[in-house]
N, C-alpha and C positions, 0 to 999 in steps of 0.2 A: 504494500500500500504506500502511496506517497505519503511524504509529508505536507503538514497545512503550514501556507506559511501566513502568517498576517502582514499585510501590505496596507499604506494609507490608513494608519488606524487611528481614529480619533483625530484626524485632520479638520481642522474649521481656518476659513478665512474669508474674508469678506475684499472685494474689489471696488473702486468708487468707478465712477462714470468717468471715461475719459481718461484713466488713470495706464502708468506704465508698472506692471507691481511683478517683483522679481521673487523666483521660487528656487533658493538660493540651498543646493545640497550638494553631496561625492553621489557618485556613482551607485548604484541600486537603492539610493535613499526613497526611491518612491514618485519622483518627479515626473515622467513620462507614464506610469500606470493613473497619476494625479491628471495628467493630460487626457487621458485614453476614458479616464472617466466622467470629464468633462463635457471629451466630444462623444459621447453614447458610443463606443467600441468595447467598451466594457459595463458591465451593470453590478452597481454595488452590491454587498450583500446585506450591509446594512446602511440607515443613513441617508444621506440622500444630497442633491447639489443643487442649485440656482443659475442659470444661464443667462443673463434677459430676460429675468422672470418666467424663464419656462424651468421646470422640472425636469432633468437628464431621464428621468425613470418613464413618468405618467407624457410628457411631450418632448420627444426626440426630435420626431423632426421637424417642431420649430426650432429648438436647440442649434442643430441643423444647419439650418435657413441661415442663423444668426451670425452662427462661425463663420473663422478661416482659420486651416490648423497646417502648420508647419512645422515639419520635423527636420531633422538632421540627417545623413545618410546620403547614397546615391538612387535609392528605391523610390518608383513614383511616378517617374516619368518617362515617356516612351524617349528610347535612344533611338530609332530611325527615323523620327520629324525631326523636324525643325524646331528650334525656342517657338519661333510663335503660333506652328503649327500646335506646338506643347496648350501653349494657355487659349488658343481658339479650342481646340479640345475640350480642354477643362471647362471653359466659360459655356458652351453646348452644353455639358452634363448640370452645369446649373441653370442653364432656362435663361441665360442673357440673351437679351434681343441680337443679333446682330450689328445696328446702327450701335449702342451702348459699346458693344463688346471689342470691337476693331478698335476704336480710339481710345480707351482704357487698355488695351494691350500695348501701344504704342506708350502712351503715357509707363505703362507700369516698366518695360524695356527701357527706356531712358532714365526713367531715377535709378535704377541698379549698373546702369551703365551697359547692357548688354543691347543696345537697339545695332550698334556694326555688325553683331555676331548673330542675328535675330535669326536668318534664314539658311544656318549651316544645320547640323544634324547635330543632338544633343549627344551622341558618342564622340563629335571631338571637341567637345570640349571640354576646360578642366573642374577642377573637383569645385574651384570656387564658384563660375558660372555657375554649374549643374546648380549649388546650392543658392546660389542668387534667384536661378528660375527655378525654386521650390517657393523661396520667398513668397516673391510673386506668382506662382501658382495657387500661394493659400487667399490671395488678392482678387483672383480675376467676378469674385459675384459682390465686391463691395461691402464685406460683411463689418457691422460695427465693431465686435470683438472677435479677437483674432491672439491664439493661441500659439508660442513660437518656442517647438520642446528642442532646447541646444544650437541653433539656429547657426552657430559660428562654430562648434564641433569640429576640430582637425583640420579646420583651414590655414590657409599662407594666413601673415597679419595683415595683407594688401586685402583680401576679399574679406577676413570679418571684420576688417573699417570700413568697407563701403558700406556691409550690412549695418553694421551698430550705427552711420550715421542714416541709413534708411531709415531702421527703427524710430529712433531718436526724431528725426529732424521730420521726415515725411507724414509717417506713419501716428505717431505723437502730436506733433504740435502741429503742424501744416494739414493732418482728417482728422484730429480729436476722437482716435479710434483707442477701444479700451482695450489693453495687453497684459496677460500672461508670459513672462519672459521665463523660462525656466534654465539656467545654467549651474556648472560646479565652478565656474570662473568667479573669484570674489572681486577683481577689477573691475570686471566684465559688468558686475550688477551692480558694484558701488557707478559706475561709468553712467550707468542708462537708466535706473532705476528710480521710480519718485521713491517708492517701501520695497522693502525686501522682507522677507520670511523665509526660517530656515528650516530647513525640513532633514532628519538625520533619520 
């Protein structure tokens, strides 16, 4: 028989409107399964979460609706389109109009800097891009709160400062969009952070 392991136990915090609030732990502290149960991939066993005032458990897919979740990694996005074939994709499976979608995809390529490289195929390029167009792939349905588990994860220092000042300067104070930053980098979230919580 396996073992039970308890995860997320007795976690409570509260996010304001608008707010950048960092989920500040090491490695298997809980911060990515705290993500995974935010965005309805997982369902508590006990307890329960607030999204935009919808419930994770009884209304998911407003919950949904509401997000955009960004993780770390190379997983996620197809390698034989293109960047913007990538987020025309994505923005389809969310029901964005067309006229919306095209010029929010340009807009979202040019704050990460990737609009020169928009129409090569995500297999060449590197680990920073990929991670820049995940960025913005959690971007393309306009969601108020937007979930970002390690977002700078293993990168050169050249691509997680374009991301930290995305975060930071675009995404923060230029859309007044409410964030979940969740990193082990304690720079990293004194840097971006309005509050940090630490989660061990």
């Amino acid at each position: 028989t396996k073992e039970k392991t308890a995860a997320v136990d007795h976690v409570s915090f509260q996010i304001k409107e608008g707010e950048l609030f960092g989920l500040l732990g090491p490695n298997g502290a809980g911060k990515t399964t705290t993500i995974k149960l935010l965005c309805t991939l997982l369902v508590p066993d006990e307890g329960t979460a607030v999204v935009n005032g919808f419930d994770v458990v009884k209304e998911g897919e407003k919950v949904r609706k509401s997000l955009g979740v960004v993780t770390g990694g190379e997983r996620g996005l197809y390698w034989r389109l293109t960047g913007r074939e990538n987020l025309w994709f994505f923005s389809q499976m969310y029901n964005v109009p067309a006229r919306v979608a095209k010029p929010r995809i340009e807009r979202l390529l040019e704050l990460v800097e990737l609009q020169d490289r928009a129409d090569e195929q995500v297999e060449k390029y590197s680990r920073g891009m990929k991670q820049r167009l995940h960025v913005i792939k959690g971007l393309v349905n306009d969601p108020p709160n937007i979930l970002l588990d390690e977002p700078t994860l293993g990168l050169d220092p050249a691509s997680a400062r374009v991301i930290r000042e995305f975060v930071k300067d675009k995404l923060q104070k230029d859309q007044n969009k409410t964030i979940l930053h969740t990193t082990h980098y304690m720079e990293e979230a004194d840097q971006l952070c309005d509050r940090i919580a630490i989660i061990d």
